[in-house]
C-alpha positions in Angstrom: 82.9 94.4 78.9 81.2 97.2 81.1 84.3 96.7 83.5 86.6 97.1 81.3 85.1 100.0 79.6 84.7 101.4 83.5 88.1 101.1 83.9 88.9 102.3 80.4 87.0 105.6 80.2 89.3 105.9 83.7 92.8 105.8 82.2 93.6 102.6 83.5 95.6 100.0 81.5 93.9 96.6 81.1 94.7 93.3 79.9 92.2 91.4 78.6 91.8 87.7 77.8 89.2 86.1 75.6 88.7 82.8 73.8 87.3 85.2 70.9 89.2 88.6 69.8 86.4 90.3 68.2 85.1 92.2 71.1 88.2 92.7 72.5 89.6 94.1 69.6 87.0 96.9 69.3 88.2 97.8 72.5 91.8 97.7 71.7 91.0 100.4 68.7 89.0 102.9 71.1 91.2 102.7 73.8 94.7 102.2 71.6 97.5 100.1 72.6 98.8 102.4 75.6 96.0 101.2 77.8 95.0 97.6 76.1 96.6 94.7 75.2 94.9 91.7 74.5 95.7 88.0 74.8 93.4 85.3 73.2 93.1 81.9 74.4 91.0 79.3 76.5 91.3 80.1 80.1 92.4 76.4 80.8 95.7 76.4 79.3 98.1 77.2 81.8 100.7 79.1 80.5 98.0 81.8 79.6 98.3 83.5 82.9 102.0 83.9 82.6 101.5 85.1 79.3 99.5 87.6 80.9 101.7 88.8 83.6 104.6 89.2 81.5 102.5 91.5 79.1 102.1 93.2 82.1 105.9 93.1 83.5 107.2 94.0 79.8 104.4 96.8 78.7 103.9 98.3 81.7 106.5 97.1 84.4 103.6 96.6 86.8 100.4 94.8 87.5 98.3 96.8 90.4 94.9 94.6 90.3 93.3 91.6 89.0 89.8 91.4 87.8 88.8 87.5 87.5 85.6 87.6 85.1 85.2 84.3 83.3 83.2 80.5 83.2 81.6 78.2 81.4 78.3 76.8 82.1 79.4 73.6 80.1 78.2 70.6 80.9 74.3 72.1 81.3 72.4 68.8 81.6 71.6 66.4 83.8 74.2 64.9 85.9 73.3 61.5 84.8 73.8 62.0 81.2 77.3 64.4 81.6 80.9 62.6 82.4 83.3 63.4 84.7 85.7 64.6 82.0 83.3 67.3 81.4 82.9 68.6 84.8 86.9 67.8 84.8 86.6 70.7 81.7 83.8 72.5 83.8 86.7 72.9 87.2 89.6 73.8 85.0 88.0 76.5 83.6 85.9 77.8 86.4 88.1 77.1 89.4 91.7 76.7 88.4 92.0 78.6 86.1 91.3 81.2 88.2 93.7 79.8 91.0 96.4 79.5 88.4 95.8 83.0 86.9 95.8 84.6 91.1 98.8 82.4 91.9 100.9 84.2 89.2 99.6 87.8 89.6 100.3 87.4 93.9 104.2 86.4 92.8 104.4 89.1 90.6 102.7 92.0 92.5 104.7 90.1 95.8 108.3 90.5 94.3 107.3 94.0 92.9 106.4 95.3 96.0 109.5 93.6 98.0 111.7 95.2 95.0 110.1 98.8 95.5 110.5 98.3 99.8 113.9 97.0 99.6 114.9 99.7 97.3 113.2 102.2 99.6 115.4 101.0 103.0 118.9 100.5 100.5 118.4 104.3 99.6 116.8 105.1 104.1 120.0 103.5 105.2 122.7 104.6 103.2 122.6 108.0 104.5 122.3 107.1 107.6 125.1 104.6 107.3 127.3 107.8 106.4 125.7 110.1 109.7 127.0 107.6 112.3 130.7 106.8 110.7 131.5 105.1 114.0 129.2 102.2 114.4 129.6 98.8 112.4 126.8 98.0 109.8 
């Protein structure tokens, strides 16, 4: 919470996933829904970090950072008396849901940066393109 209130009292726009929404939404109503939207859900569903990035793509029509700030300590106990479905549960929330979640946001940041770069050298070279008539392009 103190890095999204950081980066809240800074104007930034965050998106911000939680199993729970109750401190989320507190946030939501000091901040308002120009700079927050929220998303609730367990971390180790999959299609949560899509869900994210298209918040992202259709609210704000950008995604400039990620900030990975979640786990579960589950299983604490011994490692004789846990099962290897729980550490299963442990991974796919610690580790990859986190890969998931950076695999999506590289894509999207990747094809809005090529978009922007592309756009840049379609606008650089049409002028030119007219200033030397004589050459093929």
């Amino acid at each position: 919470m103190a890095i999204a209130h950081y980066l809240l009292t800074r104007s930034h726009k965050l998106i911000l996933i939680s199993r729970t929404r109750a401190a989320l939404d507190k946030l939501h109503a000091q901040y308002g829904a120009e700079q927050v939207s929220i998303l609730a859900g367990d971390m180790s569903d999959p299609s949560l970090a899509a869900k994210a990035v298209e918040v992202a793509k259709s609210q704000w029509g950008r995604l400039d950072s990620l900030i990975i700030n979640h786990g579960s300590l589950d299983p604490v106990k011994k490692v004789g008396e846990s099962s290897a479905e729980e550490w299963r549960k442990a991974f796919d929330v610690n580790v990859f849901s986190a890969v998931g979640l950076v695999c999506k946001v590289v894509i999207f940041m990747f094809s809005f940066v090529m978009y922007k770069l592309f756009s840049f050298f379609l606008s650089f070279s049409r002028p030119t393109a007219r200033l030397k008539p004589n050459q093929n392009h």
